[in-house]
C-alpha positions in Angstrom: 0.0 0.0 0.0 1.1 3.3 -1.4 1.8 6.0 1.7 -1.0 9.0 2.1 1.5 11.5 1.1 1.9 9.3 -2.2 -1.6 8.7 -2.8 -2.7 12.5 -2.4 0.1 13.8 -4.4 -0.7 11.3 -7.2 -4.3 12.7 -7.1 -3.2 16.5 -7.3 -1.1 16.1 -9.9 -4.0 14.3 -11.8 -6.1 17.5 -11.0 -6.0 20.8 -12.1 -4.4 22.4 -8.7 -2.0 24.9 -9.0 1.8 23.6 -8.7 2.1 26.3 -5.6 -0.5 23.4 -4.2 2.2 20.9 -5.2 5.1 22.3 -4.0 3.2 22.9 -0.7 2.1 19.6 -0.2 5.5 18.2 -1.2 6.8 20.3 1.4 4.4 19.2 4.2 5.1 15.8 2.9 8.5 16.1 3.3 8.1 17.9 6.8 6.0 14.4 8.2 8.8 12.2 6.9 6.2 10.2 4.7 7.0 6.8 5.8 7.1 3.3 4.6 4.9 0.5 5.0 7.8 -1.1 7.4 8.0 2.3 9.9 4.3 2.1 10.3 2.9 1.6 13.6 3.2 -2.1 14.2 -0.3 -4.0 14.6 -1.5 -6.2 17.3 0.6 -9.6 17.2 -0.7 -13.0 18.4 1.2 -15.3 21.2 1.7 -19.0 20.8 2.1 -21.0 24.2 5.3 -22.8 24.7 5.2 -23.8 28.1 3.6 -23.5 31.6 3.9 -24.6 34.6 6.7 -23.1 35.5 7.8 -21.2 38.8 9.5 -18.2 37.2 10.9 -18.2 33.9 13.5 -15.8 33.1 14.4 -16.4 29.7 14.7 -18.9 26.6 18.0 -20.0 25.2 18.7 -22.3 22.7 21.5 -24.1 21.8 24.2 -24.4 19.2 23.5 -27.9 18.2 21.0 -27.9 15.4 18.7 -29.8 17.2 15.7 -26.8 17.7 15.3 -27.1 21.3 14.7 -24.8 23.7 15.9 -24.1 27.2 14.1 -22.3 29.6 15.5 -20.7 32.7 13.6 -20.8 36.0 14.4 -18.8 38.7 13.6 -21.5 41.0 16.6 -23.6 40.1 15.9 -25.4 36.9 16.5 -25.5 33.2 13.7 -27.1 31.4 13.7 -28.1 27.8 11.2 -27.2 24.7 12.4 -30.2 22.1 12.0 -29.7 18.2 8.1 -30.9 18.9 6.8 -28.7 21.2 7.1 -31.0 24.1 8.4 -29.7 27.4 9.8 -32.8 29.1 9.6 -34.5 32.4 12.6 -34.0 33.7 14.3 -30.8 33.7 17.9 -30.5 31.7 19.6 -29.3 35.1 19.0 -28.8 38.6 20.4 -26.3 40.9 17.7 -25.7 43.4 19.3 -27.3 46.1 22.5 -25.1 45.8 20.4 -22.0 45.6 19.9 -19.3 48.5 16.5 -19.5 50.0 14.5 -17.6 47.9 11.4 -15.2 48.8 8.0 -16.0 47.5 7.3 -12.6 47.2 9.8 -11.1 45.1 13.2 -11.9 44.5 16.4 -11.0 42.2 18.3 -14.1 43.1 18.1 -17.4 42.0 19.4 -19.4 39.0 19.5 -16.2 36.6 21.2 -16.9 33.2 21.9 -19.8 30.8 24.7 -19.2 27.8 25.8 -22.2 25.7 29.6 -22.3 24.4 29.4 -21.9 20.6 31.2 -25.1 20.3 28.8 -26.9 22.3 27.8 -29.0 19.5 31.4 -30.6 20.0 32.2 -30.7 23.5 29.0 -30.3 25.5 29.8 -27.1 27.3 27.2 -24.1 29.0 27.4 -21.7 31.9 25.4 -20.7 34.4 24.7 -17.5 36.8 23.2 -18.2 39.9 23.8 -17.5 44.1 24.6 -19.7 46.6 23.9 -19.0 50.3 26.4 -16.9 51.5 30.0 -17.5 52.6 31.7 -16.0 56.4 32.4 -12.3 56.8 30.4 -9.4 55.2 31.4 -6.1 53.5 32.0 -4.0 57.0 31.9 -5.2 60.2 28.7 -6.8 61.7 27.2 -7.0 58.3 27.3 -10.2 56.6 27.1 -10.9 52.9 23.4 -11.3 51.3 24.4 -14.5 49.0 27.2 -15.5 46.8 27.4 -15.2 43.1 28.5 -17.7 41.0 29.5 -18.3 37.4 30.2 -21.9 36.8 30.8 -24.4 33.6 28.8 -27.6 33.6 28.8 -30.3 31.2 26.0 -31.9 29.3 25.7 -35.7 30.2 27.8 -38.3 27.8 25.0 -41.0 28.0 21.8 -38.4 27.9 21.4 -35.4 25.2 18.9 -33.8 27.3 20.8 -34.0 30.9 23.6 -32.6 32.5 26.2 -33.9 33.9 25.7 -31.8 37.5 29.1 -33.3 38.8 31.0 -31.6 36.0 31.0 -28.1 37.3 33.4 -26.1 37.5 33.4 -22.7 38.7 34.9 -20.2 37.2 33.9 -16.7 39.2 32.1 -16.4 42.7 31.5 -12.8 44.1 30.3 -12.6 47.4 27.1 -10.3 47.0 25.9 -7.3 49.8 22.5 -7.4 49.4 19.8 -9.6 47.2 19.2 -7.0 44.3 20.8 -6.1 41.5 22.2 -8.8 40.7 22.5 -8.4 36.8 22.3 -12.2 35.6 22.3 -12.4 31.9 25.2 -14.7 30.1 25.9 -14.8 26.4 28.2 -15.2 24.1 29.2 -12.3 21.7 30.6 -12.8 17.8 33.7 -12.3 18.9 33.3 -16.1 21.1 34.1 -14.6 24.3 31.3 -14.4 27.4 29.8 -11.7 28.5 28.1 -11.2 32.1 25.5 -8.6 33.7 26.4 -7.7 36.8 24.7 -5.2 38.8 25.9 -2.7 41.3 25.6 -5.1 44.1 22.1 -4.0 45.4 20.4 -1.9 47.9 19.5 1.8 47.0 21.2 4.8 45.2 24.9 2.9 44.9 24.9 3.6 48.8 25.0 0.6 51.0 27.7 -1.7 53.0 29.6 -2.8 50.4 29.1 0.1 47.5 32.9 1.7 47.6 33.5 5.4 47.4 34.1 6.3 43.7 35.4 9.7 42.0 32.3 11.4 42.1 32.1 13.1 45.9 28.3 14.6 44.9 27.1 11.6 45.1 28.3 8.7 48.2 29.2 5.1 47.2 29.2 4.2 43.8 30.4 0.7 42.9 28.5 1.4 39.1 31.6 4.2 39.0 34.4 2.5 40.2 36.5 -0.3 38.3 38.9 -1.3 40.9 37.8 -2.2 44.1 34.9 -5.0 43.0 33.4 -6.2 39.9 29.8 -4.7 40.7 28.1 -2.4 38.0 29.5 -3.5 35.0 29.2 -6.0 32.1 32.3 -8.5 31.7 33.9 -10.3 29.1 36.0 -13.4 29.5 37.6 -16.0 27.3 36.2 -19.6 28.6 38.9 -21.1 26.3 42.0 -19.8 28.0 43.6 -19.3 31.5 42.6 -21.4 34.5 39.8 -20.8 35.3 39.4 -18.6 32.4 41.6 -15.7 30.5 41.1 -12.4 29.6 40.6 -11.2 26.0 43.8 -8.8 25.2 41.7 -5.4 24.2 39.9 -5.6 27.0 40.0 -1.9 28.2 41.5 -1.6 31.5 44.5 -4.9 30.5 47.2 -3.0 31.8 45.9 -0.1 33.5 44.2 0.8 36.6 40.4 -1.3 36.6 39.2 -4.9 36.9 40.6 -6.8 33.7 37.4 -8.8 33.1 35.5 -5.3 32.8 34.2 -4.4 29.4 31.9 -1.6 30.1 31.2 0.1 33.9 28.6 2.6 35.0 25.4 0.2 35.0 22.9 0.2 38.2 21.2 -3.3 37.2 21.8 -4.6 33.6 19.0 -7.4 34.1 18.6 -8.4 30.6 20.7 -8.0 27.7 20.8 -9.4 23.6 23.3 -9.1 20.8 21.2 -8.3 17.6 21.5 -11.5 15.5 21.9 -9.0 12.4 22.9 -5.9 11.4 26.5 -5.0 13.1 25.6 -7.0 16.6 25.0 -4.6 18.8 24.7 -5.1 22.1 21.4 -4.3 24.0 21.0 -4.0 27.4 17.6 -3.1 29.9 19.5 -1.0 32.9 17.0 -0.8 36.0 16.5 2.5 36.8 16.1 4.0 40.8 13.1 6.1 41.0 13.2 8.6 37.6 14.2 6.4 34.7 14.7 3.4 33.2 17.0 2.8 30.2 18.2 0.6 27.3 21.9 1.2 26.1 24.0 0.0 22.7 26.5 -1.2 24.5 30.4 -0.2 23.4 33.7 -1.3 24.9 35.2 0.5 27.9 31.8 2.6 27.8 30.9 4.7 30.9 26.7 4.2 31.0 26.9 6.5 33.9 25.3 5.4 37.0 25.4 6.7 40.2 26.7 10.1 38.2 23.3 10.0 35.8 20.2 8.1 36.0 19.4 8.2 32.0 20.2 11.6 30.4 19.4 13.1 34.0 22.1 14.2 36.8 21.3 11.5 39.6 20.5 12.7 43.4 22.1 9.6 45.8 20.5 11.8 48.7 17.5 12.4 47.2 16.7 9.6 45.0 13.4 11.9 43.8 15.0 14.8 42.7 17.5 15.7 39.7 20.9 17.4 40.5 20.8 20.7 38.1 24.2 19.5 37.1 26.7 16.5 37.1 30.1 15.7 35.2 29.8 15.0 31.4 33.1 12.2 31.5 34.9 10.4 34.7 38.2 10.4 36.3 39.7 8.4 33.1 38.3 11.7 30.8 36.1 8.6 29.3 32.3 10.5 28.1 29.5 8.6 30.3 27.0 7.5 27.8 23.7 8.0 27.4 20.9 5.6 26.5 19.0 5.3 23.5 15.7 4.8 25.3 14.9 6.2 28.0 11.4 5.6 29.9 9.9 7.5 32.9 9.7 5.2 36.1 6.5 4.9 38.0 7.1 6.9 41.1 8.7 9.7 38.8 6.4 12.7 39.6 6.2 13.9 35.8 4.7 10.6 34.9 5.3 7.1 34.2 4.4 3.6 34.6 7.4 1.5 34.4 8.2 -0.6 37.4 11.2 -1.8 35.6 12.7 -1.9 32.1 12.7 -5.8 30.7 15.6 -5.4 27.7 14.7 -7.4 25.0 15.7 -8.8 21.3 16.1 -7.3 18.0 13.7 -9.2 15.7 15.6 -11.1 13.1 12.8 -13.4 12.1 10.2 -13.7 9.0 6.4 -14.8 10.9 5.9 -10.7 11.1 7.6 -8.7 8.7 6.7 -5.4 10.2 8.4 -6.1 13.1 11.7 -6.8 11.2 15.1 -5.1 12.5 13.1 -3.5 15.4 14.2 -4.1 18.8 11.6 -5.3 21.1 11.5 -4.9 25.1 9.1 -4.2 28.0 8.3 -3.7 31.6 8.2 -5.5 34.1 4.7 -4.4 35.4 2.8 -0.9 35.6 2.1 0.2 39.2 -0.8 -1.5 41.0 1.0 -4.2 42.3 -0.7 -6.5 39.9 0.4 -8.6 36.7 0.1 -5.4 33.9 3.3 -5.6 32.1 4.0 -4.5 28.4 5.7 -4.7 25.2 7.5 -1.6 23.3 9.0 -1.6 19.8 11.3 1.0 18.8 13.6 1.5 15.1 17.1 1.2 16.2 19.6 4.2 14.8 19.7 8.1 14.6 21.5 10.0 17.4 19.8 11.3 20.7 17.0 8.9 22.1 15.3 6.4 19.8 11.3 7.0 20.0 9.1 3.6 20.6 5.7 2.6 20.6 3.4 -0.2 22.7 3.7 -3.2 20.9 0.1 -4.5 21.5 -1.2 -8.7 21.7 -4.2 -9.2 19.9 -6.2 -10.7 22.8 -4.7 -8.2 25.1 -5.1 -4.5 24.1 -4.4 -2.6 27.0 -1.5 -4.5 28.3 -0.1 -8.6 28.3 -2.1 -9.8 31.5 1.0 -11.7 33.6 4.5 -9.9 35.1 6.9 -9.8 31.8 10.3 -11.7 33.7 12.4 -11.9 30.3 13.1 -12.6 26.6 14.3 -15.5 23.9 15.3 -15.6 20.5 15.6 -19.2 18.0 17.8 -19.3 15.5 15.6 -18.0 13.1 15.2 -14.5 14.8 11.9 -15.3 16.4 11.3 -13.8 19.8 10.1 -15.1 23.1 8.4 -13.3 26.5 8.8 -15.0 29.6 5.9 -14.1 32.1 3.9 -15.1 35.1 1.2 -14.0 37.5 3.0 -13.8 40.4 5.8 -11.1 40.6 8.0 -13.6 43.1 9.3 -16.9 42.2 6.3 -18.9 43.5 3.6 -21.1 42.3 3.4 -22.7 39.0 1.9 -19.6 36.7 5.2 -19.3 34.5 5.0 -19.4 31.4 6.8 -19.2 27.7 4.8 -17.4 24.6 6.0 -16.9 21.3 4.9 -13.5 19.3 3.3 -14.9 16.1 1.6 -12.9 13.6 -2.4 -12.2 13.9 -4.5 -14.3 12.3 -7.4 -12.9 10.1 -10.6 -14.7 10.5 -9.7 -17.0 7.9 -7.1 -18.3 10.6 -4.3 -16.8 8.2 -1.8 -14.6 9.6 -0.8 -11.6 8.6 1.3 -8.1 9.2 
């Protein structure tokens, strides 16, 4: 279908209108950015069940083996599979419940959070996990112990059994002892480059300002593990080569390999980077949701040795650690390393922002790569967690990726649910093909059995054919 502008300029030029009308209309035409089928407002999709009965999924992962399954991650402990039929199986792929902190029914950030399998995995049966462990002895001052302990660990899938792990095969590669049970990042994959990446937040609490959140550069603003890349690995996204070193190495051009800063850092300055994607297409960006305090949530395009800015900036704004509600009228534009801090390319107003917003928390998301709903192709999808209410309200954004300053975006709406998706949105998934994946459940804790998995197909037009 031909745009308006099109359509109406084809029509005056068929009439006798003067060509000042023309040139006017071409003007006002060019003004609105006459756009394509592709930029259009995107209509309701559908959602296919995958799976339920699950605690709290997370997100969907699948595996470089060629064998179309799919692996979910549940908070409570397991990894369940989705084989090449549909079927969800008995018995879950792996396990860790038992080794998991005690979690609260509630709400909780900890528990078995992210799933990444080695891109040889085909060949030697490797994947990684992020979850915590109770705690160990001692605390990060004096009469305050530590809140859990963080662990990235290697497992092995089972020699005899496709769909099992081997659980005695772990290795551990990274522990962090954690201060307090938020912000606890989660998200592993692997980038095109074959190293792993990990979201880790800024270790938890409020405003960067807790036992256990150092003193950074920044004296405005107290604490700041999201600003400091020496003293802990809090508040940043790593990279780390699984192939190398014992237990792993460290990729050369990592940015602070032999100068001051953390060698595993790649980029620093994030409050919680919950959920994060590398675009299947395009030039592989990396995505990330950051979790903002009480103003703004974010997604950034991730760079290496990029500042994002936290505790200095809460999105584009000047950040107020003593008054969490309030914006600073002014804040730094770089940090002690002259390095710019970034700003996101979307930027949403949190719920308890007093200008307006409903946005409990930012959900990062996937660039769609797939071909069931060609309108939705190149543009990256995301969400929130819930609107305010305290009640399962979450929903889904689209926005066109590129352009400088912040990327506008627009409600991505489900068919059967037009004024928002009816569960708490937990996380995201992509196949192989590009196709995308929501994670969800009614409960905003990891409790009961309302979890589940939905695939965004196209709508289907009352012939039961789908379209875009």
């Amino acid at each position: 279908m031909k745009s308006n502008c099109t359509y109406l300029f084809r029509l005056l030029q068929r009439s006798t209108a003067a060509p000042f009308v023309l040139a006017l209309l071409s003007t006002v035409c060019l003004l609105q950015s006459c756009k394509k089928h592709d930029d259009k407002p995107p209509k309701a999709v559908d959602v296919q069940l995958i799976a339920d009965n699950l605690v709290a999924p997370l997100g969907v992962v699948t595996a470089p083996d060629y064998s179309k399954r799919l692996f979910i991650i549940d908070q409570a402990g397991k990894v369940w599979i989705v084989d090449a039929g549909g079927n969800k199986l008995a018995t879950p792929f792996i396990d860790l419940s038992s080794k998991l902190v005690p979690l609260q029914a509630g709400y909780d950030e900890r528990g078995l959070l992210g799933l990444a399998f080695h891109p040889d995995y085909k060949h030697n049966g490797r994947f990684y996990v992020y979850y915590n462990l109770p705690p160990r002895a001692g605390g990060p001052v004096s009469g305050t112990p530590w809140n859990n302990l963080s662990r990235i660990a290697e497992f092995k899938v089972s020699a005899s059994n496709p769909n099992m792990a081997d659980i005695s095969s772990e290795k551990v590669l990274l522990d962090i002892d954690d201060p307090q049970l938020n912000h606890n990042g989660g998200t592993l994959e692997f980038g095109p480059d074959g190293y792993l990446y990990i979201a880790i937040g800024d270790g938890g609490a409020a405003d960067d300002v807790a036992p256990g959140h150092v003193n950074d550069w920044y004296a405005t603003n107290a604490g700041g593990n999201g600003q400091d890349v020496e003293a802990n690995l809090f508040g940043n996204i790593l990279r780390i080569d699984v192939n190398s070193g014992s237990p792993y190495g460290i990729p050369a051009d990592n940015p602070f390999v032999g100068k001051p800063g953390r060698d595993e850092i790649y980029a620093y300055g994030f409050r919680n980077p919950y959920r994060f994607s590398f675009d299947m297409g395009g030039a592989h960006w990396l995505y990330a949701g950051d979790a903002g305090q009480s103003l703004y949530e974010e997604i950034d395009v991730v760079k290496k040795g990029g500042n994002y800015g936290w505790n200095v900036k809460e999105g584009t704004h000047c950040f107020d650690a003593a008054n969490n509600k309030v914006e600073l009228p002014g804040c730094p534009v770089q940090d002690t390393f002259n390095n710019p801090l970034v700003d996101p390319v979307i930027e949403m107003n949190n719920a308890s922002n007093p200008k307006g917003g409903k946005a409990t928390t930012i959900i990062g998301g996937n660039v769609y790569r797939g071909h069931a709903i060609p309108g939705l192709q190149g543009k990256y999808i995301f969400g929130i967690f819930s609107q305010p209410g305290n009640v399962p309200n979450a929903e889904l954004y689209t926005s066109k990726p590129g352009g400088t300053g912040l990327w506008s975006f627009e409600e991505l709406t489900l068919k059967d649910r037009p004024n928002d998706i009816g569960y708490y949105l937990k996380g995201f998934g992509q196949d192989w093909d590009g196709e995308v994946y929501i994670t969800v459940s009614s409960m905003a804790g990891p409790s009961g059995n309302t979890g589940k998995v939905y695939k965004l197909v196209p709508e289907k037009d009352n012939s039961g054919h789908g379209h875009y």
